[in-house]
C-alpha positions as CSV (number, residue, x, y, z in Angstrom):
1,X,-10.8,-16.6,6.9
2,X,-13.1,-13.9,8.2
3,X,-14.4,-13.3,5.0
4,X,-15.4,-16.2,3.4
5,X,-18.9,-15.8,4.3
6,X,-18.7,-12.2,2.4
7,X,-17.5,-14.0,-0.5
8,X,-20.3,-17.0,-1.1
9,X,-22.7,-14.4,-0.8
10,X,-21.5,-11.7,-3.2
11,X,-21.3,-15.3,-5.4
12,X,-24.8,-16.0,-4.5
13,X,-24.9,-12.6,-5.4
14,X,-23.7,-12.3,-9.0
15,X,-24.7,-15.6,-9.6
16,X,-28.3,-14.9,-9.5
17,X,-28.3,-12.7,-12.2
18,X,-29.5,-9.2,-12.6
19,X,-32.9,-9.7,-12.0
20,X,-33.2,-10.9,-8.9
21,X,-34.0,-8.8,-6.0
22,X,-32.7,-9.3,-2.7
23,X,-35.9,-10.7,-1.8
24,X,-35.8,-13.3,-4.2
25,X,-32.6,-15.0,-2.0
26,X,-34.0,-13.9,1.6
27,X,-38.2,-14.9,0.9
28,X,-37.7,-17.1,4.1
29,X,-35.7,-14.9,6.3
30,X,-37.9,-13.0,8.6
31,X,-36.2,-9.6,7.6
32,X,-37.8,-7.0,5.4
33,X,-35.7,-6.4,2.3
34,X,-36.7,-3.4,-0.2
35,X,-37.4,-5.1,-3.6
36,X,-35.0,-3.6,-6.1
37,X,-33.0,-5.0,-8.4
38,X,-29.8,-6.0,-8.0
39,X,-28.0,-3.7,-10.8
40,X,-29.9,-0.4,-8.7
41,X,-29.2,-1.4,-5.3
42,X,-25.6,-2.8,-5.3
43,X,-23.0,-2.5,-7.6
44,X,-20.8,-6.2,-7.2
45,X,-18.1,-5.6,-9.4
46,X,-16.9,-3.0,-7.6
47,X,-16.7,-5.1,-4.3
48,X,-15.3,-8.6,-5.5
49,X,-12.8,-5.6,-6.5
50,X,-12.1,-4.5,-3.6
51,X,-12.4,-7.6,-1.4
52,X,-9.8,-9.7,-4.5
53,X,-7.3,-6.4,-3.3
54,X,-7.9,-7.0,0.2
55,X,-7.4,-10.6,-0.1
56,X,-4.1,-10.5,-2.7
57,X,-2.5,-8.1,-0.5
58,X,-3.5,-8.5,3.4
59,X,-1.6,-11.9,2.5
60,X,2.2,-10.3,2.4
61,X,0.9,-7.0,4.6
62,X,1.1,-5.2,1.9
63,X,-2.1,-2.7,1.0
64,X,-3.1,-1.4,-2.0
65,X,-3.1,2.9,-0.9
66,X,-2.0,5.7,0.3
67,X,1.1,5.1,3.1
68,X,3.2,7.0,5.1
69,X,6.4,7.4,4.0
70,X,9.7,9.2,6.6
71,X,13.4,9.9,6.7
72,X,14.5,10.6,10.0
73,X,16.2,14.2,8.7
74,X,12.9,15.8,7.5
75,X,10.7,14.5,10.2
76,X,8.5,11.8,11.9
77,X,5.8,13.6,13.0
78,X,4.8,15.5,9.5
79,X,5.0,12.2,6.9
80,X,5.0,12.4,3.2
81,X,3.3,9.5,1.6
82,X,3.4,6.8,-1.1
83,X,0.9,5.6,-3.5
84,X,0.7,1.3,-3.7
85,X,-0.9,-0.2,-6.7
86,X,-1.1,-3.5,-8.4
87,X,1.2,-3.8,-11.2
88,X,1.9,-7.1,-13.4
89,X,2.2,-10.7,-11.6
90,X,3.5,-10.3,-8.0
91,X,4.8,-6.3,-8.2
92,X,3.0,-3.0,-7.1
93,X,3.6,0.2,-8.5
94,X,5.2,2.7,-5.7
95,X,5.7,6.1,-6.2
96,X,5.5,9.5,-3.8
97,X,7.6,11.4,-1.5
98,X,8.2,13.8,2.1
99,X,9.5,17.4,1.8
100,X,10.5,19.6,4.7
101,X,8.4,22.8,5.4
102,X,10.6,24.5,3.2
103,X,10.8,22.3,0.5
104,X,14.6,22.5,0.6
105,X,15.4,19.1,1.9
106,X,13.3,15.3,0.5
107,X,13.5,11.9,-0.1
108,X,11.4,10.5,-3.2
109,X,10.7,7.1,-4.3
110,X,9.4,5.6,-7.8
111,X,9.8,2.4,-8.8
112,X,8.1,-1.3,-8.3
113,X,7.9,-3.6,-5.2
114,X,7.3,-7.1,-4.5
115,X,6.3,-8.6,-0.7
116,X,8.5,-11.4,-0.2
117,X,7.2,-12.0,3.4
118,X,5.1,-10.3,5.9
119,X,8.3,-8.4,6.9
120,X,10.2,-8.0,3.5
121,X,9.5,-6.2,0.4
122,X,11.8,-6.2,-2.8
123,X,12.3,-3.0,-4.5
124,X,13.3,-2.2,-7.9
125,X,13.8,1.6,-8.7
126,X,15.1,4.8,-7.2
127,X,15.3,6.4,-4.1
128,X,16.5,10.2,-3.9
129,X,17.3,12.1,-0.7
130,X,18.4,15.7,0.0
131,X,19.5,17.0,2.7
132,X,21.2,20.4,2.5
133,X,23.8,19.7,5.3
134,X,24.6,16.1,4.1
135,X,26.2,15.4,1.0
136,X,27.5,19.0,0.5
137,X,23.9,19.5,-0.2
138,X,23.4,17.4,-2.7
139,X,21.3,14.8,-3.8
140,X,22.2,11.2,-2.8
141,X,20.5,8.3,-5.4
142,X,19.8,4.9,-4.8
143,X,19.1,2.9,-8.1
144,X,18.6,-0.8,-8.8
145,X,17.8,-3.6,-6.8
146,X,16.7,-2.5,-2.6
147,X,15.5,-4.8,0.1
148,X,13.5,-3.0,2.6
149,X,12.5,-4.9,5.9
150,X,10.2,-5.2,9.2
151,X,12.0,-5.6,11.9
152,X,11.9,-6.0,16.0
153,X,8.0,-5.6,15.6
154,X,8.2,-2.2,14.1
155,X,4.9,-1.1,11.9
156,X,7.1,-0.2,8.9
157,X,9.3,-1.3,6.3
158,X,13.1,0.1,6.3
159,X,15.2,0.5,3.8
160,X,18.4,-1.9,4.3
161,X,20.6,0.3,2.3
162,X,21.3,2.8,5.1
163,X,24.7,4.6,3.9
164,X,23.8,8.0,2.7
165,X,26.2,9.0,-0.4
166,X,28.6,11.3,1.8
167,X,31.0,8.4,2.3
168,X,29.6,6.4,5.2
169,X,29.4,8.2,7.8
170,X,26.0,9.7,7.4
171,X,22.8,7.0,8.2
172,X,19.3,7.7,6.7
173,X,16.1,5.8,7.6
174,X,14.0,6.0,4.9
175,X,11.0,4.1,6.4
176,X,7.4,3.6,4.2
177,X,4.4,2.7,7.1
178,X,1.7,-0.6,7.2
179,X,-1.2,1.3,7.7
180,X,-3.2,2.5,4.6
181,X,-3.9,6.9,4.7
């Protein structure tokens, strides 16, 4: 609970009012503080934001951002990304894609998830991917209900529904990334 000291004093903080200087709190501490108000020097609502996000989210392992997102047939190395952001109650908005150099080939996501765990998130929505030499070249879509997992200490979440739409016989990893871009 690293940041619990963060939080009583941004409470101390806003509590105060918007008056008080910095001063005002710190007129024992032998540091010299600049006396401006509050309202000029440090706007709080803006980082009980951002530290409530941290907090809601760090939780599951789940971060409100900008995250890599792959499949396997466009590449690795050159993601595409995914934008995460609070929605109603437990779900986050999801929403981005990869393309190949060409454009040609893609997978795209948009929908809602919810973490269920550190290593699960729920997924309601769809997932589209094209590949011009799977599928006869076209489009394969995923729509519903997904589960997309964390698994053997990998830094991503996979989607569980593998089977690519040319009759089982083609695997796609379709994999969105922890860290926040």
């Amino acid at each position: 609970m690293h940041y619990l000291p963060f939080l009583f004093f941004i409470s101390v903080l806003i509590s105060c009012g918007n008056q008080t200087t910095i001063n005002d709190i710190a007129k024992d501490s032998t540091v010299t503080i600049v006396d401006t108000p509050l309202e000029q020097s440090l706007d709080t609502t803006k980082i009980v934001t951002a530290v409530k996000e941290t907090i809601d989210t760090s939780m599951h392992g789940l971060i409100v951002g900008r995250h890599p997102l792959t499949l396997q047939w466009i590449s690795w190395d050159k993601p595409g990304y995914v934008h995460i952001k609070p929605a109603t109650g437990d779900w986050y908005s999801i929403e981005g894609e990869q393309k190949s150099a060409t454009g040609n080939n893609y997978v795209r996501i948009e929908g809602k998830i919810k973490p269920v765990s550190q290593k699960e998130l729920f997924f309601e929505g769809r997932i589209e991917t094209l590949i011009e030499s799977i599928n006869g070249g076209k489009p394969c879509l995923k729509k519903g209900e997904q589960i997309f997992l964390s698994t053997k200490g990998r830094k991503y979440w996979r989607l569980q529904n593998m089977l690519n739409c040319e009759g089982n016989m083609v695997t796609d990893y379709v994999d969105i990334y922890f860290k926040k871009i």
